[in-house]
NUVEXMI-921401 format. One line per field, with one value per residue (C-alpha): residue number from 1; x, y, z. Coordinates in steps of 0.001 Angstrom, whole numbers. Example, Ala and Ser with C-alpha at 12.3 -4.5 7.8 and 13.67 -1.06 7.14 Angstrom:
2
num <- [1,2]
xx <- [12300,13670]
yy <- [-4500,-1060]
zz <- [7800,7140]
% end
This chain:
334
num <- [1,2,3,4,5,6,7,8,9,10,11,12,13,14,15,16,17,18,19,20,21,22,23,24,25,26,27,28,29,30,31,32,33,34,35,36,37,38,39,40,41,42,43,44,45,46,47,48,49,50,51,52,53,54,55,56,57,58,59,60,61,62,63,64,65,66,67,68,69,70,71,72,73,74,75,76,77,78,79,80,81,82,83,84,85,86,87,88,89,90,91,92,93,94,95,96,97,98,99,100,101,102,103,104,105,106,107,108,109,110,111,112,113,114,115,116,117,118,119,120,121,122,123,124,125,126,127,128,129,130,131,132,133,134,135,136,137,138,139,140,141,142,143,144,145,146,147,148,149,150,151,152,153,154,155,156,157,158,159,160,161,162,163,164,165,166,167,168,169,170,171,172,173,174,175,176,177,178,179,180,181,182,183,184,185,186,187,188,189,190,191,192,193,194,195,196,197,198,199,200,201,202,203,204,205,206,207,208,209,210,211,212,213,214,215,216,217,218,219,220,221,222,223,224,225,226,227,228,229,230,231,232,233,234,235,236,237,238,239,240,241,242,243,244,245,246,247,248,249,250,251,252,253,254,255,256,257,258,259,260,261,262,263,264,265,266,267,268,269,270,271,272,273,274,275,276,277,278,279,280,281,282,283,284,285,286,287,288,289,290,291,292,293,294,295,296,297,298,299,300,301,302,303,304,305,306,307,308,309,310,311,312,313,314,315,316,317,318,319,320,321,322,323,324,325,326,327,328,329,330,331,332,333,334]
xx <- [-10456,-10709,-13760,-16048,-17578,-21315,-20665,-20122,-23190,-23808,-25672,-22816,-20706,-23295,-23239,-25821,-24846,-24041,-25245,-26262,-29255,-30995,-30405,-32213,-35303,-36117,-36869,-38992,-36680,-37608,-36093,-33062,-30608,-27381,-25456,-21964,-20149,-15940,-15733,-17513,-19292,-19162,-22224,-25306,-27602,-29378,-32705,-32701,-35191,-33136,-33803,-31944,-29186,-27821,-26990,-29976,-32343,-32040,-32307,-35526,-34079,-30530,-30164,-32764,-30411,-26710,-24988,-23159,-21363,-21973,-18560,-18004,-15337,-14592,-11537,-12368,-13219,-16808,-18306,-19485,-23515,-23795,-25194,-21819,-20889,-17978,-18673,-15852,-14120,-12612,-14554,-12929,-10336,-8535,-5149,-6303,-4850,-7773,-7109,-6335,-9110,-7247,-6450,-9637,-10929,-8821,-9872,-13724,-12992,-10920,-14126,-16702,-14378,-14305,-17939,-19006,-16665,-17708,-21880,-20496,-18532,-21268,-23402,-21193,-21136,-24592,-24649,-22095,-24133,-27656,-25717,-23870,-20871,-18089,-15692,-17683,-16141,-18511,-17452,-19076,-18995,-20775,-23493,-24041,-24860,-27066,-30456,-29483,-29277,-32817,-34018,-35496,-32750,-32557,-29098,-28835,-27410,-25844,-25777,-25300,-24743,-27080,-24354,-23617,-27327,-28047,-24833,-26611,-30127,-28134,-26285,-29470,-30910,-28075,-27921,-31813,-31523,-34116,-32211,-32903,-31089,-29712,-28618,-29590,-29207,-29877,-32792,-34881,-33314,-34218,-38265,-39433,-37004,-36639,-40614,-40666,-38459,-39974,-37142,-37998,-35107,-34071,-32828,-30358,-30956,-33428,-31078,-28171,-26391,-27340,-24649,-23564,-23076,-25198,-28093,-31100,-30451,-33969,-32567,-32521,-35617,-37544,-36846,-38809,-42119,-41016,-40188,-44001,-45113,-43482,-45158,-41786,-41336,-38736,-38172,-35464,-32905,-29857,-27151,-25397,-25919,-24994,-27978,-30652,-32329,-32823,-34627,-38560,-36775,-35704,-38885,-40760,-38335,-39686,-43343,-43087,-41227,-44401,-44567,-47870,-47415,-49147,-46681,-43831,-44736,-44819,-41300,-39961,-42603,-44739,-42796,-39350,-41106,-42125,-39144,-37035,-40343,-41076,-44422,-46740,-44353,-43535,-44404,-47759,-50673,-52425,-53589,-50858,-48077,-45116,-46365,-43900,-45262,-44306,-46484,-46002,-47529,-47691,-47168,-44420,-42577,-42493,-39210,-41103,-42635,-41635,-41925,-43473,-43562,-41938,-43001,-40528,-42477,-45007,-42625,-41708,-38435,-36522,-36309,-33222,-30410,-26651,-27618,-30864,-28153,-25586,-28387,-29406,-25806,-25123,-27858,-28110,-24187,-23723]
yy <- [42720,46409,49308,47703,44046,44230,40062,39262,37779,38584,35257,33033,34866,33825,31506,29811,28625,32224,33088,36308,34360,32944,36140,38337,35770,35700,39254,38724,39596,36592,37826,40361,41823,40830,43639,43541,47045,48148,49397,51586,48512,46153,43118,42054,42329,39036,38857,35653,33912,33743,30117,27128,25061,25876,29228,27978,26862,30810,32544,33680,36102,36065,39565,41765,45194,45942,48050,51589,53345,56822,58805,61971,64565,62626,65174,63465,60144,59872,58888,55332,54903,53637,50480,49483,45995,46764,47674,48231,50073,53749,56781,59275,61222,63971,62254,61665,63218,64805,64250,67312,68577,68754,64509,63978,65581,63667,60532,61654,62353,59306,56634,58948,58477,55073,54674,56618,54480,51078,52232,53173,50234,48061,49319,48658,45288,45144,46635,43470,41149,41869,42194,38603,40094,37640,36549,38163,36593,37024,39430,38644,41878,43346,40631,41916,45016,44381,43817,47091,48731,47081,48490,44945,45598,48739,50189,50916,53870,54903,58468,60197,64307,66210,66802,62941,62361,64970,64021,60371,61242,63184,60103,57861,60471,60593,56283,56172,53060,53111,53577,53052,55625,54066,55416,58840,61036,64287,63248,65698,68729,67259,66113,67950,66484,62674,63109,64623,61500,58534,57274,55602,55822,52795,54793,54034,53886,55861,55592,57865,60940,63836,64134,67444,68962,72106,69735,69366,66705,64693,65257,61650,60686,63201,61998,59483,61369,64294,61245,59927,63686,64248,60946,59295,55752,54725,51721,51818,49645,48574,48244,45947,42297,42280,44925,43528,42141,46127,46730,47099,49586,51607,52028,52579,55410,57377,56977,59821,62511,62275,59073,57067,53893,52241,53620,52914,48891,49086,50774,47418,45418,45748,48654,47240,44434,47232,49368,45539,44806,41523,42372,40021,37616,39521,42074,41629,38791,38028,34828,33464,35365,33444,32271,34687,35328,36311,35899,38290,39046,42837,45571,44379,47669,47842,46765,44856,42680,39118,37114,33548,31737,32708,31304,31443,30404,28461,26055,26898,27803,27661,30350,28961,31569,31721,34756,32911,29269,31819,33362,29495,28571,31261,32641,30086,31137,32034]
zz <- [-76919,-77071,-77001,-79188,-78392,-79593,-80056,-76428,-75081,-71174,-70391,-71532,-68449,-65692,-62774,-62428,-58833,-58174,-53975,-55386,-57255,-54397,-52137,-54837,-55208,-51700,-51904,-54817,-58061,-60409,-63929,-64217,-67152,-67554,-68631,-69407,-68895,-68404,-72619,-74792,-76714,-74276,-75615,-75425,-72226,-71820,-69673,-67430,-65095,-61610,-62171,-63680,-63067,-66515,-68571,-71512,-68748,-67078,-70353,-71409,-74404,-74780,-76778,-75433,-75873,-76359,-74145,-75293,-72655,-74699,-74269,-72113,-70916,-67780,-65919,-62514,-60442,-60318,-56789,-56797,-56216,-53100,-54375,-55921,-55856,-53921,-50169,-49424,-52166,-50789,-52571,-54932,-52443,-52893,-53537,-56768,-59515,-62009,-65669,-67843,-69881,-72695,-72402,-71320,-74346,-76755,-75273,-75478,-79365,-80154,-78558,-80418,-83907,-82985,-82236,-85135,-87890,-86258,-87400,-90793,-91207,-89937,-92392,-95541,-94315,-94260,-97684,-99051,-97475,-99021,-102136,-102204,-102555,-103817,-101258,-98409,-95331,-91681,-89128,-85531,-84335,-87463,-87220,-83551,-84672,-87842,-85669,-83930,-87332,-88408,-85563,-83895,-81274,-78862,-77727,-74182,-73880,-70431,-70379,-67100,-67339,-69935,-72543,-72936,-72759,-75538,-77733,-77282,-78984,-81104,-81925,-82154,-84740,-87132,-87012,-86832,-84074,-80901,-78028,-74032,-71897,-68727,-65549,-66621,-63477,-65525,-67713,-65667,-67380,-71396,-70508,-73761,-76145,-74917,-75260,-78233,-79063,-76790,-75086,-72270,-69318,-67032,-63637,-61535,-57729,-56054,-52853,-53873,-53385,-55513,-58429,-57604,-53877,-54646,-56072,-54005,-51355,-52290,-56218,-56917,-54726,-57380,-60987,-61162,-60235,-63081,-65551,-64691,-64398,-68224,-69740,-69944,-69745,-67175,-64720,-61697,-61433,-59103,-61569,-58804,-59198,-55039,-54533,-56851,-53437,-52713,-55671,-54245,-51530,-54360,-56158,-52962,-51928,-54397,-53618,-50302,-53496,-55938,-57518,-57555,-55939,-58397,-60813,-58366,-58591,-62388,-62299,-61126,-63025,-66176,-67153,-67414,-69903,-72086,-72249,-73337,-75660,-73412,-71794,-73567,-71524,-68598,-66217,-65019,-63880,-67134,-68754,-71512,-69374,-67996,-64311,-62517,-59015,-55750,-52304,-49479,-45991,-46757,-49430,-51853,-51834,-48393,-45997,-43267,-46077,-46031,-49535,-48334,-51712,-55303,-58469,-61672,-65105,-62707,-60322,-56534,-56042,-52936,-50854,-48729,-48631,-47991,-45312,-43504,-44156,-41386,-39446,-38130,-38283,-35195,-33465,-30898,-30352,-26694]
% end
């Protein structure tokens, strides 16, 4: 459908009987994002309750951002986290050819051309609508965009490297739209500015490889204390629907590299709702919040903790899994 789908909604692609669900709430994750991803404008994240035996019945706001994949120079295969979906998917080997800069380039101009008409045209339809304009005929993928314009809808802005990051505030400036950087691995390097700016940052995982081989090797275990450190607003996230289970072992990974625990519990908490401007729903234990609660026998964040009950807006949900469903199946196997 090509590079720019701001109309796609990422709720209407879920399974609801999906094994990854149940997996995930047994280790405590009771809401998540939907993000849809492979374009430059790929649609609209959804937040959902992991709860529901319908699409309607998970969703608790079905637009709550819209992705932007911001574009970059890319002239080689970038490693996979390894939290990626695919476990088995080879990393980037030498037998693969790198892209000329010069291509690579063009390609980086022709999606920021792209990206750059698509606001202005978005706009002018904006423009013709206010004004009535006779024989004005609805376009989807400009409606998408209009609460982005308005500014009651954030962008989320993945933005790895500092250039992309920087060309994306940049970007945000010129269009005056709020953004939420995601996945930004070199945030660190552009504290003063994204202050200066209050963009809050939604992390990737904790548990990675540095991004580049001279980098520190406890590079990514750091950011989030200098995010905290810098007043930033961030959260930490898996990005991996297979690896959301992992997602308290991420946030506690960076507890031993400066990061207050309290502040490492928020991360996956009360801090997300901010940054997606749900947390007078969501978040935290208050009165008039939805009743989303988990009971454990130990510290959340901490891998020998078992979850013994979870709550999703105030009903018990089962805990039964596809993995503990195996686990019976064969270990009284001789």
């Amino acid at each position: 459908m090509g590079l720019l789908n701001p109309q796609l909604r990422a709720v209407s692609a879920v399974n609801p009987s999906s094994e990854q669900i149940p997996i995930s709430r047994a280790s405590g994750v009771t809401s998540v994002i939907a993000m849809p991803d492979g374009v430059l404008l790929a649609g609209q994240m959804s937040l959902i309750h992991l709860d529901g035996s319908t699409n309607d019945a998970m969703t608790v706001v079905p637009t709550a951002a819209i992705h932007l994949r911001f574009p970059a120079v890319v002239t080689a295969p970038i490693p996979p986290h390894e939290t990626d979906d695919d476990d088995d998917a080879p990393a980037a080997s030498a037998a693969v050819e790198p892209i000329p800069y010069s291509q690579a380039k063009q390609v980086y101009e022709e999606k920021l051309r792209a990206l750059r008409a698509f606001f202005e045209d978005a706009r002018h339809y904006r423009k013709t609508k206010l004004a009535k304009a006779r024989g004005f005929r609805p376009d989807l993928r400009y409606e998408a965009l209009l609460p982005v314009l308005e500014g009651a809808t954030p962008m989320f802005v993945t933005a790895v490297r500092e250039r992309e990051i920087r060309e994306a505030i940049e970007f945000a400036d010129h269009e005056k739209i709020k953004i939420i950087l995601a996945d930004a691995d070199e945030s660190y390097k552009l504290l003063p500015l994204m202050k200066s700016r209050r963009i809050p940052v939604v992390l990737g995982p904790t548990r990675s490889l540095p991004l580049d081989s001279d980098d520190p090797y406890d590079r990514s275990f750091t950011i989030p204390a200098e995010l905290h450190q810098a007043g930033i607003k961030f959260s930490i996230a898996t990005f991996s629907a297979t690896r959301s289970r992992d997602l308290p072992n991420q946030a506690a990974i960076a507890v031993p590299f400066g990061l207050p625990q309290e502040e490492a519990y928020k991360a996956v908490s009360l801090s997300a709702a901010e940054i997606f401007g749900v947390a007078r729903r969501l978040g935290s234990i208050d009165e008039g919040k939805i009743a989303d609660l988990i009971v454990t026998d130990g510290d959340p964040l901490d891998v020998r903790t078992h979850v013994n009950m979870v709550f999703i807006d105030g009903k018990p949900v089962d805990l039964d899994t596809r993995a503990k469903q195996l686990f019976e199946k064969y270990k009284a196997r001789q």
